[in-house]
N, C-alpha and C positions, 0 to 999 in steps of 0.2 A: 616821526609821529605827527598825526593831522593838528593842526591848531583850532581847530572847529569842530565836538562833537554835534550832532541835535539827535541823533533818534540811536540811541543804545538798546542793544537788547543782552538783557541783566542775565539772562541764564540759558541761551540754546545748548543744544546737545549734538557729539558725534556720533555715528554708527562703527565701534571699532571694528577692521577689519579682520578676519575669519584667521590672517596669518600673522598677525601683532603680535600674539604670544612666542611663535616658533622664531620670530626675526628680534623681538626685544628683550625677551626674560632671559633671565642668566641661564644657560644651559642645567645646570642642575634642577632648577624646579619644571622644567619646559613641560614635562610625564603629568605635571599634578597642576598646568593654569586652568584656569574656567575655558570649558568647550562647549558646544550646541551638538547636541544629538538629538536625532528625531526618534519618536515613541511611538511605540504600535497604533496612534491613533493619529498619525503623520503631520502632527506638530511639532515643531520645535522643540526645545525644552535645551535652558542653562544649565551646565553641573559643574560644581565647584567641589573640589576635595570629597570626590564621589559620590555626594549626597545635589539632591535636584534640589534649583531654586525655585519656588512656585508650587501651585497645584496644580499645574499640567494641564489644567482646562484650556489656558488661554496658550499660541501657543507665541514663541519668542520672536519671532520673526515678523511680526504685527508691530513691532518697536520701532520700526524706520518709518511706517504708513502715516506719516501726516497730513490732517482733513478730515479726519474721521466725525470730528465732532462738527464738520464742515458741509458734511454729505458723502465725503468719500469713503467707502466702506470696503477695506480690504478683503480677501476670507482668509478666516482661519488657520486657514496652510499653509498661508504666503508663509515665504524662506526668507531668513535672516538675510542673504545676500543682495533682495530685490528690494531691500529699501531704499530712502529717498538719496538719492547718488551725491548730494552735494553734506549727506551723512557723512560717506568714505573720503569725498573728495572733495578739498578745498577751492579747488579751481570752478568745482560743478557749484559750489555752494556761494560763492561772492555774487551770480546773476542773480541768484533767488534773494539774496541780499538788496541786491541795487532793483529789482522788481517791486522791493517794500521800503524803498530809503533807508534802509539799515546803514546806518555810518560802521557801526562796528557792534561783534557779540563776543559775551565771554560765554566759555564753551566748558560746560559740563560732561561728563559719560553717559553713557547708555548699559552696556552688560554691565560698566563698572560700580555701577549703582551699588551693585550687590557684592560688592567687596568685603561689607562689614560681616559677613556671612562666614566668613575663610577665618577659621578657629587658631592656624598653625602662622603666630605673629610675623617669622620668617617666608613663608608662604605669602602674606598677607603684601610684606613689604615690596618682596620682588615681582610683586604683582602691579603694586604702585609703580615703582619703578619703570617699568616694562611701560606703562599707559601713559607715565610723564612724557618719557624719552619719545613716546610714539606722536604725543600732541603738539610736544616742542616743534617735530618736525611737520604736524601738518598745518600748522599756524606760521610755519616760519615765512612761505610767499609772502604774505600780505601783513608784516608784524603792526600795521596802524591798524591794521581793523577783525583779524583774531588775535582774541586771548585768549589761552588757555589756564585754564584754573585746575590745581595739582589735585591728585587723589592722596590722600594722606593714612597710614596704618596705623589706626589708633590701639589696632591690637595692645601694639606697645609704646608706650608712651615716648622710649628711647629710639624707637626706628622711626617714629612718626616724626619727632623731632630732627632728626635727622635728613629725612626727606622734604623735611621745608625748604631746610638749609639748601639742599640740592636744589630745589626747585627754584630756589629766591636767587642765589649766585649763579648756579652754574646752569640753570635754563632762562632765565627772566621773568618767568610768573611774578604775581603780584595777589595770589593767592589760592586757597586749597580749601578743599569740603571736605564735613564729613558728615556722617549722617547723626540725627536727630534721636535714634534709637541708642540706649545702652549698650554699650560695649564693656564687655565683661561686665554684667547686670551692677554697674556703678553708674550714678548721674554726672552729667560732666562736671560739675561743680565739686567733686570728690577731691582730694588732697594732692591724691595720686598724679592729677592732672594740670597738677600748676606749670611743672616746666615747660608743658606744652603751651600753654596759654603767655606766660611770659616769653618763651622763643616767638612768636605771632605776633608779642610788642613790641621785640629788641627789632625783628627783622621788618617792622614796617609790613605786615601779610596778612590780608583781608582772609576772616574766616566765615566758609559760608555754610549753614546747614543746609543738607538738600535729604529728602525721602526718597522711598523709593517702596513702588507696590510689593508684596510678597516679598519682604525682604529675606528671609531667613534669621531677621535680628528679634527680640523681644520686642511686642507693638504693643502699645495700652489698646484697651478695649474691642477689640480684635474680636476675641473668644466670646464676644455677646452676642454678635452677626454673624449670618452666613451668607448675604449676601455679598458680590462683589462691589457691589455699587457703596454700600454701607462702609464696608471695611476700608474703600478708596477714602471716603469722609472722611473718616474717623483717623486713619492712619496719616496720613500728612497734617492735615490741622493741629491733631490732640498731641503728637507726636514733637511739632514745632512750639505746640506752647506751653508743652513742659520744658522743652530746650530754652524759651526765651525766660522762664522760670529760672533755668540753672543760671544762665547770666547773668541775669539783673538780681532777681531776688538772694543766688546764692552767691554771688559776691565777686561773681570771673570779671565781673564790666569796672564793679567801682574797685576792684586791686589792679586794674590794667588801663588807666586814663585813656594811652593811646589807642586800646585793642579797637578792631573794626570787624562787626558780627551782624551778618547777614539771614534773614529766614527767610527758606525759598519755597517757592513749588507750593505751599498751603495756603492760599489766599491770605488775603491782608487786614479785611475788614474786621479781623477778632481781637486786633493788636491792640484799638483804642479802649474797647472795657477791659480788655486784661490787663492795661495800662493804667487804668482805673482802680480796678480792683488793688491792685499790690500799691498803688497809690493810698488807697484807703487803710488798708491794713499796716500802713507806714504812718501814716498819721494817728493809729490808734496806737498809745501806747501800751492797750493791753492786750493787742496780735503784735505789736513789733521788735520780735525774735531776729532781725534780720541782722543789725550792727552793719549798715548802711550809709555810708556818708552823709548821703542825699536821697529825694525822693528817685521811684522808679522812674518813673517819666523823663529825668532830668539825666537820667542813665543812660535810658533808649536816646533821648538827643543827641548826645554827647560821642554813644560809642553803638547804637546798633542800626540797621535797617532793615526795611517790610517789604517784600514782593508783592503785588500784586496781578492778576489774570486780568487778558483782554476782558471778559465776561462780568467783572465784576461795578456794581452798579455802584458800590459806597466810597470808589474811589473819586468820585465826586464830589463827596461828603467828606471826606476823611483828608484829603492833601493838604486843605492848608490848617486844619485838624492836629495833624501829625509834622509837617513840612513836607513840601514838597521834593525838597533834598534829600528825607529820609527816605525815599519811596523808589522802588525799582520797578520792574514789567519784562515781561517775559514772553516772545513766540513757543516757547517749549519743542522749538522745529527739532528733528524729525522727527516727535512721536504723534502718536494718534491722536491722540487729544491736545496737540498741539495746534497752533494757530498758522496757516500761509495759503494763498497770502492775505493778508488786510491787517495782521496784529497790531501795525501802530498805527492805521486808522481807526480802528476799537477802541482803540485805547483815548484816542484824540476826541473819539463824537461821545465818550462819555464823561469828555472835561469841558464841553462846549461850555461858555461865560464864564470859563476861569479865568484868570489874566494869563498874558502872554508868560510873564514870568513861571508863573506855578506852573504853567503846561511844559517849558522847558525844563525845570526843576525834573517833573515827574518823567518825562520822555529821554532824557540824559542827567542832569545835573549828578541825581541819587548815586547813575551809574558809577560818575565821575567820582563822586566821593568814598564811596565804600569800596572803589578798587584802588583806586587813589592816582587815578587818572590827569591831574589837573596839574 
């Protein structure tokens, strides 16, 4: 393990490979993992448990094209296969690394986003499985500088549990996402979900929400928009701060001192009035229905952290705001709207006249502490 980080990157993504399912899932589900078929309109298109993830406009194979938001502009039809190669391959992916000073990234899914989608809990799990065992081995060259963060089946709360365990002893992870949306139309803060959240404090296991467009999960406010651009908004933001709701306000943060909770992918700048707000209604006694130990604020200190995008201007404003130790950043490499190269210069020319310290805070330290790096 390196003794020096400086420049973390909090949440890149792989491109799983086309044969991961056939070589990792337990031979019984192999007929029924998520595949890519193309659609009469020579797109792409994900299917999981024989229903399509998506509306099929966009098509899947567009996931690997990062730059997009850079000038590079894939088309359409690009194939899942032709994305960015250090997606599939580790070895391709450590130059593009050391091209942006990347010391090290922990490393999210791509299809696997859309996990929460797979209704049949056993389905669900050997699905996780299958992705763990796959990450384990493509992070294992270089164990100082990938980490791989578990996919977890919250289907069930007993298989989810379960695949921590896996993930935490018998691969090395040091933690596991899961998405932001309802699973089984419950908040996470629901009863049902404490063993999960207590196994995440026993084992020491950074938990991180991540989004994901057209999920196939229930989104707030979704059904108001048609467009794409809208729905992108609306969906990871509103999505993540109802999730940092269930934490703090419903009670997972102050019953678990230790837990370590992550929001990812949704910008960051929303965290300080929504940190505000449930602030306020904590000090009024006549909103505060919470039975709360401490204030919200003093919650997110203690036990959560913010993501935020190269692009975002209030992270200037907001680091020593919030702590710079609470604060992550992200290339989102390979997808399109992700950042390469320059992310951690973005990220740097929009903390100019910080002190040296809060720019290290934000550019590693956060890393280090919400995965528990140090």
């Amino acid at each position: 393990m390196r003794n020096q980080y400086n420049v973390i990157d909090s949440d890149g993504h792989i491109l799983e490979p086309l044969d991961l399912w056939d070589k990792y899932i337990d031979p019984k589900f192999r007929d029924r993992a998520p595949k890519i078929v193309k659609g009469e309109n020579g797109k792409e298109r994900l299917v999981i448990e024989e229903h399509q993830v998506g509306n099929g406009q966009l098509g899947i194979g567009r996931i690997g094209a990062v730059g997009a938001r850079q000038g590079v502009v894939a088309a359409d039809t690009m194939e899942y296969k032709d994305g960015k190669p250090g997606g599939f391959d580790p070895h391709k992916r450590i130059p593009d690394m050391d091209a942006d000073g990347i010391d090290a990234a922990f490393l999210y899914p791509s299809l696997g986003l859309f996990s929460g989608a797979i209704h049949d809990p056993e389905l669900a799990a050997a699905v996780c499985r299958a992705y763990n065992l796959w990450l384990a081995d493509y992070c294992k060259p270089y164990p100082d500088r990938l980490f791989g963060v578990a996919m977890l089946p919250l289907q069930s709360v007993e298989l989810a549990v379960e695949e921590m365990k896996f993930a935490r002893e018998k691969l090395g992870f040091r933690g596991g996402f899961i998405r932001p949306n309802p699973y089984s139309d419950k908040m996470i803060h629901d009863e049902r979900y404490e063993p999960f959240w207590q196994a995440a404090e026993d084992l020491d296991f950074s938990i991180g929400f991540h989004e994901g467009a057209s999920s196939g999960m229930p989104t707030v406010g979704v059904d108001r928009f048609d467009g794409r651009g809208a729905r992108h908004i609306i969906s990871h933001t509103m999505e993540m701060m109802l999730a940092c709701m269930s934490v703090i306000w419903g009670g997972i943060a102050d019953r678990h001192p230790k837990l370590r909770v992550g929001f990812l992918e949704s910008g960051g700048g929303w965290i300080a009035p929504w940190l505000d707000r449930m602030d306020r209604h904590f000090d009024d006694q006549g909103f505060n229905d919470s039975g709360l130990s401490m204030r919200p604020s003093e919650i997110f200190q203690r036990n959560c952290w913010i993501s935020f995008e190269p692009v975002e201007g209030s992270i200037k404003v907001l680091a020593d705001y919030i702590g710079p130790n609470k604060i992550l950043w992200a290339t989102d490499y390979p997808h399109p709207d992700g950042f390469f190269p320059g992310a951690p210069k973005m990220i740097r020319d929009r903390m100019k006249g910080l002190s040296e310290e809060t720019q290290h805070g934000v550019m590693a330290g956060g890393a280090m502490g919400f995965y528990g790096l140090n």
